[in-house]
Structure formats: C-alpha cells, structure tokens
PDB file of N, H, CA, C and O in Angstrom:
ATOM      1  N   UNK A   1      31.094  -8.292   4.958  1.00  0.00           N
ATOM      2  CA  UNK A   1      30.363  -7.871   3.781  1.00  0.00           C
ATOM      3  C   UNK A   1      31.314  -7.090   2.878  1.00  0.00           C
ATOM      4  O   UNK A   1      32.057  -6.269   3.417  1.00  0.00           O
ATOM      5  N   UNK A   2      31.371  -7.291   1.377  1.00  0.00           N
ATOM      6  H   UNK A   2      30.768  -7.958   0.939  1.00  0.00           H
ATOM      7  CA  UNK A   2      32.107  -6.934   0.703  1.00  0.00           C
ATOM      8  C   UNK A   2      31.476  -5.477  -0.003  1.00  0.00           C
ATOM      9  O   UNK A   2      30.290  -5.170  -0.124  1.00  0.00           O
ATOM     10  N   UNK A   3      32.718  -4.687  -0.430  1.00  0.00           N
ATOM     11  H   UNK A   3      33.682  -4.936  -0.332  1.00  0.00           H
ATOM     12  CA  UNK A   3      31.738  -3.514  -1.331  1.00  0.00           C
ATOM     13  C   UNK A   3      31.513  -3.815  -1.988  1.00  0.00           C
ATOM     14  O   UNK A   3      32.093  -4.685  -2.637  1.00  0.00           O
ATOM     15  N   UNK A   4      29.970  -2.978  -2.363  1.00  0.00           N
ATOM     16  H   UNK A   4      29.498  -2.271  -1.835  1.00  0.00           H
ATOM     17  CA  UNK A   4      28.948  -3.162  -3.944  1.00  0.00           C
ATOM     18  C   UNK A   4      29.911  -3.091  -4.676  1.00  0.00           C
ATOM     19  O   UNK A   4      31.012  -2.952  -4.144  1.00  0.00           O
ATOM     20  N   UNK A   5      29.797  -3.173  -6.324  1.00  0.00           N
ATOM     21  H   UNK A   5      28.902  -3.286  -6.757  1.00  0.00           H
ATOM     22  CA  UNK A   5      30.383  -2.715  -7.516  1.00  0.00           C
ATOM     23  C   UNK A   5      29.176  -2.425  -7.879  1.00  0.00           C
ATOM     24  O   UNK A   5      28.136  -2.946  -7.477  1.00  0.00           O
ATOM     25  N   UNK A   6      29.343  -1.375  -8.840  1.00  0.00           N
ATOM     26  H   UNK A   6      30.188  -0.952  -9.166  1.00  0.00           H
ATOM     27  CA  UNK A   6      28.374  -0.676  -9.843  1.00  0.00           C
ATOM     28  C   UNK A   6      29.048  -1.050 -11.186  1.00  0.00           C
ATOM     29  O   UNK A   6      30.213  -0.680 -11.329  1.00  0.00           O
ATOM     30  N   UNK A   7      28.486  -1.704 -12.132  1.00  0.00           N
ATOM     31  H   UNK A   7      27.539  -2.005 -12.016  1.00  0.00           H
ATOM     32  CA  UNK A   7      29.473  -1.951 -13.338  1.00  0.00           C
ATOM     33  C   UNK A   7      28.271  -1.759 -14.143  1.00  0.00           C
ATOM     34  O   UNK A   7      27.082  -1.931 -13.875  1.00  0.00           O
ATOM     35  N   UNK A   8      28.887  -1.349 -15.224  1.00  0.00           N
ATOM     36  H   UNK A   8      29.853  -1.209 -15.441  1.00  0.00           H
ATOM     37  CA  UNK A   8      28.623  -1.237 -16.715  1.00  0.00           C
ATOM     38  C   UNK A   8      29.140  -1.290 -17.760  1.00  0.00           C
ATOM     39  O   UNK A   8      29.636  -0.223 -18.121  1.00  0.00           O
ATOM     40  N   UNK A   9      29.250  -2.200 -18.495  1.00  0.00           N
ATOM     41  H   UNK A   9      28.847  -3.067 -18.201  1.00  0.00           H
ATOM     42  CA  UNK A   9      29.929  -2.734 -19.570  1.00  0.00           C
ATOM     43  C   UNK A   9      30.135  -1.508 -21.101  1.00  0.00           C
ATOM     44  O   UNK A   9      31.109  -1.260 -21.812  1.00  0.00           O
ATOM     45  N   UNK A  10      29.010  -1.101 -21.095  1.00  0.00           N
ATOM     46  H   UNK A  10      28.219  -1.303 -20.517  1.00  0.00           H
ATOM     47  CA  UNK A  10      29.269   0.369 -21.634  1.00  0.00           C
ATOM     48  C   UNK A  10      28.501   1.302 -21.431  1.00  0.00           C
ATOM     49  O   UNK A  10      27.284   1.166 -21.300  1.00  0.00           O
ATOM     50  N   UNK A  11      29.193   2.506 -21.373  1.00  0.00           N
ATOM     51  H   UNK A  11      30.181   2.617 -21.480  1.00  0.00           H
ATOM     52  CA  UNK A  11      28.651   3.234 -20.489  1.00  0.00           C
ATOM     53  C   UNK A  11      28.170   4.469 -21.401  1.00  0.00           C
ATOM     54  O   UNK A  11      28.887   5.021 -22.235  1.00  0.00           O
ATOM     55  N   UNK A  12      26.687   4.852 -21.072  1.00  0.00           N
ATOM     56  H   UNK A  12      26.105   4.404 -20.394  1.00  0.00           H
ATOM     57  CA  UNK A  12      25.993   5.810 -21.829  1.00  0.00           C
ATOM     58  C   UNK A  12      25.242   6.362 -21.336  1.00  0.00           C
ATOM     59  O   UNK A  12      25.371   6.109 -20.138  1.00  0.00           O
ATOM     60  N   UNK A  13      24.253   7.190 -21.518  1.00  0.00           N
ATOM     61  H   UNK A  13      24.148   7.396 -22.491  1.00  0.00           H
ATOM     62  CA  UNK A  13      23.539   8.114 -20.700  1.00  0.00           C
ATOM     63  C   UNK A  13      22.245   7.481 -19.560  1.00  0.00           C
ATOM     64  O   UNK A  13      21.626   8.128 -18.715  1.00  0.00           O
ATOM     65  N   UNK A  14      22.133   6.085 -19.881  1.00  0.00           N
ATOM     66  H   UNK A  14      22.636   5.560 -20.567  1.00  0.00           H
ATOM     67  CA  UNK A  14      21.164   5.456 -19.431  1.00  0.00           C
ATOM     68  C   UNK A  14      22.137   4.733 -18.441  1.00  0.00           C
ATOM     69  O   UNK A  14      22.104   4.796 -17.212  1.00  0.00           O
ATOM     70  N   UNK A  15      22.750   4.242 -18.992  1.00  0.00           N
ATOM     71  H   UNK A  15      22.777   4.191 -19.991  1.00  0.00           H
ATOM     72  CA  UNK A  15      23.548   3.492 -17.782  1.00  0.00           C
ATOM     73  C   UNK A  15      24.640   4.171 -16.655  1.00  0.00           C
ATOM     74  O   UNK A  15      25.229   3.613 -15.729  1.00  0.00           O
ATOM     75  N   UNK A  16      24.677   5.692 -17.131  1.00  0.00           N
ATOM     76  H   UNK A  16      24.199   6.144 -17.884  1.00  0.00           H
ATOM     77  CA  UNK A  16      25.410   6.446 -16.263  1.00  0.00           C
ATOM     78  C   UNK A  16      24.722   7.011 -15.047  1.00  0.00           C
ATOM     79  O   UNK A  16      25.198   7.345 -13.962  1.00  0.00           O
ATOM     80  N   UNK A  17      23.266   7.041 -15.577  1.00  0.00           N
ATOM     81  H   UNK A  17      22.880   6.770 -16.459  1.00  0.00           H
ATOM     82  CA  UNK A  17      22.160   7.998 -14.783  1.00  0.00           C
ATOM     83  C   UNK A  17      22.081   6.536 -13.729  1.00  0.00           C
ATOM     84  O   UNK A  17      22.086   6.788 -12.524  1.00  0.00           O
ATOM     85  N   UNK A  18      22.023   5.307 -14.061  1.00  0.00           N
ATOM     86  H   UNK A  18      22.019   5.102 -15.040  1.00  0.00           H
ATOM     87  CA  UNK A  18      21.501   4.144 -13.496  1.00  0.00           C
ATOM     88  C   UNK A  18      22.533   4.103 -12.490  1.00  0.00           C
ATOM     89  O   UNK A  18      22.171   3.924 -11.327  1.00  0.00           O
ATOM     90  N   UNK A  19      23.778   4.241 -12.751  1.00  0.00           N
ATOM     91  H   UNK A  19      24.072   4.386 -13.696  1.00  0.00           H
ATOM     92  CA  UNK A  19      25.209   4.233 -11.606  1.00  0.00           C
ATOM     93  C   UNK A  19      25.071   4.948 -10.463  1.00  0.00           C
ATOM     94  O   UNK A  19      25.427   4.578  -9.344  1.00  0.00           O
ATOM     95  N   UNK A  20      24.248   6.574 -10.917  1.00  0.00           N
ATOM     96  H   UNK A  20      23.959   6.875 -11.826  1.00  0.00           H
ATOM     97  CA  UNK A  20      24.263   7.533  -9.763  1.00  0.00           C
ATOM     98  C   UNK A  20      23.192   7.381  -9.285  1.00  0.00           C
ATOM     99  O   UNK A  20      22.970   7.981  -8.234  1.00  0.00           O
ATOM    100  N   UNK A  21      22.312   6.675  -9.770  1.00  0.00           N
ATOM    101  H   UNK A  21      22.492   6.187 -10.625  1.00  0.00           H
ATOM    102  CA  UNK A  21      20.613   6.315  -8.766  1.00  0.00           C
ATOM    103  C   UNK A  21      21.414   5.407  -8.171  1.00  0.00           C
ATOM    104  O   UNK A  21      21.327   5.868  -7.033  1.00  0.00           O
ATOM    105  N   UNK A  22      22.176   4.409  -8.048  1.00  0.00           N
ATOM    106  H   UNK A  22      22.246   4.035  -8.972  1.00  0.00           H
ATOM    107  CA  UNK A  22      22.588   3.169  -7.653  1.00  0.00           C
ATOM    108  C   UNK A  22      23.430   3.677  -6.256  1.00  0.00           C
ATOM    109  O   UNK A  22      23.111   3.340  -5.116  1.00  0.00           O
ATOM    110  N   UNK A  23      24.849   4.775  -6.688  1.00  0.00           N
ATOM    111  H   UNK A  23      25.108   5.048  -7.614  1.00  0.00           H
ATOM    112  CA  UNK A  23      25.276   4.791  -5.664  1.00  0.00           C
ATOM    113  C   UNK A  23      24.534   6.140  -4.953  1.00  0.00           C
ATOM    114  O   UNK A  23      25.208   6.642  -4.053  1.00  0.00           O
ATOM    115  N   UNK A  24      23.352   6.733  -5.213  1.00  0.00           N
ATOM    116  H   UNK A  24      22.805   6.325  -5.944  1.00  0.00           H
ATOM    117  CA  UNK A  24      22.778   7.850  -3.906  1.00  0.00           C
ATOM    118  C   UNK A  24      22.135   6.738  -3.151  1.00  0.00           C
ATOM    119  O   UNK A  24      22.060   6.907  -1.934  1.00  0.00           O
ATOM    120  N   UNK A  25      21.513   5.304  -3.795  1.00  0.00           N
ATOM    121  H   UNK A  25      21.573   5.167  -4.783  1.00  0.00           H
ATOM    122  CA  UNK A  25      20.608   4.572  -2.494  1.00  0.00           C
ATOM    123  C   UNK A  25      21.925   3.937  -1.959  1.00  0.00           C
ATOM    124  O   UNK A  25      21.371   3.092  -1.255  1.00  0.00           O
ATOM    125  N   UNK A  26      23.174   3.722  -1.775  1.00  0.00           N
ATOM    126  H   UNK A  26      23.624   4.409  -2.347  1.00  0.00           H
ATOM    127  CA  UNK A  26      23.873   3.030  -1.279  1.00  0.00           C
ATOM    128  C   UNK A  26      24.553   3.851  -0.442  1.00  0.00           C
ATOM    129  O   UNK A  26      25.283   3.378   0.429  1.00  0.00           O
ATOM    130  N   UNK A  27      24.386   5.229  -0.614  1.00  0.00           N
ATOM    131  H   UNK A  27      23.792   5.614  -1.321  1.00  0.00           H
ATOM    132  CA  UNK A  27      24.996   5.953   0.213  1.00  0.00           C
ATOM    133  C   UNK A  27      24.346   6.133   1.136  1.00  0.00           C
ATOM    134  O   UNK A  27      24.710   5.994   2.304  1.00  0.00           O
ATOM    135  N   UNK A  28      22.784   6.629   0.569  1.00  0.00           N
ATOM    136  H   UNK A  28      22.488   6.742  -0.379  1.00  0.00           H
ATOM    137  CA  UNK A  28      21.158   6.618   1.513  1.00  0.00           C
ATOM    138  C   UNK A  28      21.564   5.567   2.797  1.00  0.00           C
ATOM    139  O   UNK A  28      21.885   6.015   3.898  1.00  0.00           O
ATOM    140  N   UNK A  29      21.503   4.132   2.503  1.00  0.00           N
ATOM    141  H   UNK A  29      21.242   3.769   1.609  1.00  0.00           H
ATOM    142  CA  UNK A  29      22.262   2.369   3.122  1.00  0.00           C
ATOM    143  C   UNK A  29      23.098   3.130   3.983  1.00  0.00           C
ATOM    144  O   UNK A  29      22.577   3.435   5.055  1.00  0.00           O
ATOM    145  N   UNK A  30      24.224   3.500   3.793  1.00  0.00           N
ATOM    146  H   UNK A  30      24.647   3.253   2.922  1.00  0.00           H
ATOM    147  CA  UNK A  30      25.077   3.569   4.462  1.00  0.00           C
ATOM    148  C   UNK A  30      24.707   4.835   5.740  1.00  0.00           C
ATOM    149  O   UNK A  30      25.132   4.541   6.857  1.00  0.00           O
ATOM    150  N   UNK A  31      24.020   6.068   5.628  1.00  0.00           N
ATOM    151  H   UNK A  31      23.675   6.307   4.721  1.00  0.00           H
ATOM    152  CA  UNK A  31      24.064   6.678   6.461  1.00  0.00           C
ATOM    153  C   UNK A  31      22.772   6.289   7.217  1.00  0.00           C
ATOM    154  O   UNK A  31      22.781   6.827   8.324  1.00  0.00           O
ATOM    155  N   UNK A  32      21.587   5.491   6.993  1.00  0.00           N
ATOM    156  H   UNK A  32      21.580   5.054   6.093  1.00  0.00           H
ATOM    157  CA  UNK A  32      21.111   4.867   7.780  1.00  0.00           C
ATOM    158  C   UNK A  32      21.475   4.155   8.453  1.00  0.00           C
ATOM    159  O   UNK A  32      21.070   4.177   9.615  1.00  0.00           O
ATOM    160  N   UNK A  33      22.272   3.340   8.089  1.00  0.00           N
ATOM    161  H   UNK A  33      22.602   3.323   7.145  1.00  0.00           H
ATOM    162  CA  UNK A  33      23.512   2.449   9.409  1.00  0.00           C
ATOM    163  C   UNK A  33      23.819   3.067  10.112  1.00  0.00           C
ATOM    164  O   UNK A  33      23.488   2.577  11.192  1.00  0.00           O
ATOM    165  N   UNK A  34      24.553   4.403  10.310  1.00  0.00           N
ATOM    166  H   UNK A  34      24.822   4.801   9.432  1.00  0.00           H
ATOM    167  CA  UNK A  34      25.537   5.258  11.262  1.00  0.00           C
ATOM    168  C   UNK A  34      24.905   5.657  12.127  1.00  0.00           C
ATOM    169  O   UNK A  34      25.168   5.713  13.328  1.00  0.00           O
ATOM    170  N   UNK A  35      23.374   6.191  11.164  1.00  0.00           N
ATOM    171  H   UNK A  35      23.160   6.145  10.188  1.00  0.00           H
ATOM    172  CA  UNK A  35      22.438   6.760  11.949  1.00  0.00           C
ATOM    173  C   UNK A  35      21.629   5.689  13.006  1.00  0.00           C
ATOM    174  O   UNK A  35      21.059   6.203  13.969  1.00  0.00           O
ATOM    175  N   UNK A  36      21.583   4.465  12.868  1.00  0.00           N
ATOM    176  H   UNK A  36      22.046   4.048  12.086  1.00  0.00           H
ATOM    177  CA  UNK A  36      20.810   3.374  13.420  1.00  0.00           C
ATOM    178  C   UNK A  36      21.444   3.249  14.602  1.00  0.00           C
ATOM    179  O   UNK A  36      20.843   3.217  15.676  1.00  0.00           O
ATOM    180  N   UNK A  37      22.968   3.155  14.450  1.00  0.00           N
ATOM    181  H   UNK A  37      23.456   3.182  13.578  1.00  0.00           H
ATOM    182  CA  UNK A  37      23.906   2.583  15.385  1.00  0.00           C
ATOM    183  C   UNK A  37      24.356   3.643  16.679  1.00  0.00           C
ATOM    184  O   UNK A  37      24.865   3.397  17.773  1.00  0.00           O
ATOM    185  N   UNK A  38      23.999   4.720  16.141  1.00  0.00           N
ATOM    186  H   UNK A  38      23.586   4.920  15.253  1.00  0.00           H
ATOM    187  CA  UNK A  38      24.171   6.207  16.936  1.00  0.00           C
ATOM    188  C   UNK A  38      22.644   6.409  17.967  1.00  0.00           C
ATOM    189  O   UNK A  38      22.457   7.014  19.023  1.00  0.00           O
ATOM    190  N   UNK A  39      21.782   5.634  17.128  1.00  0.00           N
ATOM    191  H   UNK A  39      21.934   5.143  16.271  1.00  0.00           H
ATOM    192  CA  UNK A  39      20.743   5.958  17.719  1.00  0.00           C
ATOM    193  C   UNK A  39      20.520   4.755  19.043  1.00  0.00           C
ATOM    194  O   UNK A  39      19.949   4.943  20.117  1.00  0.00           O
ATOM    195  N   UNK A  40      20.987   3.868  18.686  1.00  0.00           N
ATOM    196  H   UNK A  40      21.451   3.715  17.814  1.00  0.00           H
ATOM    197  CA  UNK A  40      21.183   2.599  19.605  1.00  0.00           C
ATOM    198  C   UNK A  40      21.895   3.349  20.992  1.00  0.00           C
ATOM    199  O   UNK A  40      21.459   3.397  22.142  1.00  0.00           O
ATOM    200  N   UNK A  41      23.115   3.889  20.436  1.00  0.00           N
ATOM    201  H   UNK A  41      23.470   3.850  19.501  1.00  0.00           H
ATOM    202  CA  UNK A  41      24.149   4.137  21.568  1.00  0.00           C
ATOM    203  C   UNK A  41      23.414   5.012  22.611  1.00  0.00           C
ATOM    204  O   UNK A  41      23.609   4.797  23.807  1.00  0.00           O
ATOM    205  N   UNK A  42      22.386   6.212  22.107  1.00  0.00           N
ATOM    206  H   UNK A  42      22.227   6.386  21.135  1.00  0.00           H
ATOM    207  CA  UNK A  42      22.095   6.890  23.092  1.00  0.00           C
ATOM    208  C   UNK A  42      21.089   5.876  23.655  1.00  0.00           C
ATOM    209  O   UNK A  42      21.345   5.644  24.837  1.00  0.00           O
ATOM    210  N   UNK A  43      20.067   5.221  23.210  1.00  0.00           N
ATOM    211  H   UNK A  43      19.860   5.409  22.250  1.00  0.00           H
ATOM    212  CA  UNK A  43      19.248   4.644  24.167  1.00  0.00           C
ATOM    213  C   UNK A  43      19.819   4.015  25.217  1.00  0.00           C
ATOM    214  O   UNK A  43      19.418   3.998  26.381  1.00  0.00           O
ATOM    215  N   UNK A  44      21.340   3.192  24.480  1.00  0.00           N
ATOM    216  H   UNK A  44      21.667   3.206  23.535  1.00  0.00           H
ATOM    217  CA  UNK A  44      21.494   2.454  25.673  1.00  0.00           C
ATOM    218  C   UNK A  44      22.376   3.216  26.943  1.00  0.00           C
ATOM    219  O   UNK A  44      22.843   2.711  27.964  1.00  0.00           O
ATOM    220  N   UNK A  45      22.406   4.517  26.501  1.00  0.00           N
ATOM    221  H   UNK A  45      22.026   4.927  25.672  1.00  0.00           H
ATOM    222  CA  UNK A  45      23.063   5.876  27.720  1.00  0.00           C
ATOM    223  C   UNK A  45      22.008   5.795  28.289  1.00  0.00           C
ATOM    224  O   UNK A  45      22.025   5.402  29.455  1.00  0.00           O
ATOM    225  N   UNK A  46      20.498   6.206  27.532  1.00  0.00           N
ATOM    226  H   UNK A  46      20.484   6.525  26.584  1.00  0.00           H
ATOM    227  CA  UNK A  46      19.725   6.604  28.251  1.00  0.00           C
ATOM    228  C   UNK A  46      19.021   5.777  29.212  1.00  0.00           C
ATOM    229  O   UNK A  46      18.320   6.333  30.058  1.00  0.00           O
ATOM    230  N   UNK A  47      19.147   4.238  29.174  1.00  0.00           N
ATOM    231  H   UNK A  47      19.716   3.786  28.487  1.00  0.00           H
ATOM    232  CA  UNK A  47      18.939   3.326  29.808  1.00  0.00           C
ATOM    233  C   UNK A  47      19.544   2.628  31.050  1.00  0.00           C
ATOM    234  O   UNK A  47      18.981   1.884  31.852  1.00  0.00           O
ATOM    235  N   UNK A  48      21.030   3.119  31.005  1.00  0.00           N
ATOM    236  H   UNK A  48      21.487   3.724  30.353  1.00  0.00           H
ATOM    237  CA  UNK A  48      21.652   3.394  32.036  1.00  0.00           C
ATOM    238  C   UNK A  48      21.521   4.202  33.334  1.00  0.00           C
ATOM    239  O   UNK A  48      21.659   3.850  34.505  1.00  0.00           O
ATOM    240  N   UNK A  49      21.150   5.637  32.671  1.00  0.00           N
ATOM    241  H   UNK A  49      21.038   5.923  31.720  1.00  0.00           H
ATOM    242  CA  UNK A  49      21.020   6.759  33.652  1.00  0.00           C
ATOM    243  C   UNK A  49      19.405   6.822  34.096  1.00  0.00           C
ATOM    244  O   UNK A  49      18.929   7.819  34.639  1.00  0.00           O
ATOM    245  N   UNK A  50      18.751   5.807  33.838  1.00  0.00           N
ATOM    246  H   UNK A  50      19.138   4.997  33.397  1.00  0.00           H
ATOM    247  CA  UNK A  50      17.229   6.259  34.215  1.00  0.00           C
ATOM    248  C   UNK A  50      17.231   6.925  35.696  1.00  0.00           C
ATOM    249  O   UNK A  50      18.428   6.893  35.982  1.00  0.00           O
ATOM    250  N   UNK A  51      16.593   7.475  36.725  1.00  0.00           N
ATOM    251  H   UNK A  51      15.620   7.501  36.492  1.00  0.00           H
ATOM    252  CA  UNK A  51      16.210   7.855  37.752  1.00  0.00           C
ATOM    253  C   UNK A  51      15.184   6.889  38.238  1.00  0.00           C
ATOM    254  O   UNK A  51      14.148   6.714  37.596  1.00  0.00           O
ATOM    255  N   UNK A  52      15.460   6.190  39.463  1.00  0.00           N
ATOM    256  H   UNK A  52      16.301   6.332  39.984  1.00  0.00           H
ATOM    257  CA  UNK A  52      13.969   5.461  40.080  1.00  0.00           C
ATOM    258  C   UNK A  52      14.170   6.551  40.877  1.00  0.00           C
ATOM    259  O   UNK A  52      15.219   6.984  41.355  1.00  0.00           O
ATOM    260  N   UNK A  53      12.390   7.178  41.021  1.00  0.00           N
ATOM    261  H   UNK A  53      11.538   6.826  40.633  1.00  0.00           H
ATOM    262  CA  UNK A  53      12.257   7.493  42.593  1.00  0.00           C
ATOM    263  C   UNK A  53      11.263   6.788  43.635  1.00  0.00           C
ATOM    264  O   UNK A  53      10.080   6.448  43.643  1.00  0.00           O
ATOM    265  N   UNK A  54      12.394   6.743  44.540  1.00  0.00           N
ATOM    266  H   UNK A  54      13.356   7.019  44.533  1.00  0.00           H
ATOM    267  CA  UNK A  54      11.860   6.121  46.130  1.00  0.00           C
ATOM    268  C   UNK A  54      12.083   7.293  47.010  1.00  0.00           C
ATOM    269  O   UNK A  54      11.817   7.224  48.210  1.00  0.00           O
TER     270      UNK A  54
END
C-alpha cells in the first residue's frame, strides 16, 4: 500500500483546513492499526498461557 497524498492545487483557507481534517483521520487510520495489531499480540500471549485445571 502506497502513501496517501493530500494535494491541493491552491491552497487557501478552505482547502488548508480540508488537508488537516484529512491528515488527523489518517493519522486516527494509522494508530488504530498499531493499536489493532498490539491488541492481537496479547490475545495471542494470552492464548498460549491459558491454565487447564485437572
């Protein structure tokens, strides 16, 4: 997957405000990934170490 571009051909108060709504949800994207993938890792710790008792 390639990086977004944010472009604007000219750039003014509408289209500047539109860049930084653009890259806070792409950043939002991105730390939901880290966070998804972090959250994976412990389950699959925690799925490892279960306890049966017999």
């Amino acid at each position: 997957m390639s990086m977004p571009k944010i472009e604007c051909t000219n750039i003014d108060k509408c289209c500047a405000a539109s860049s930084l709504v653009q890259s806070i949800a792409l950043e939002e994207t991105a730390i939901s990934h880290i966070l998804n993938a972090e959250g994976e890792k412990i389950q699959k710790v925690l799925s490892l170490h279960t306890c049966d008792p017999d």
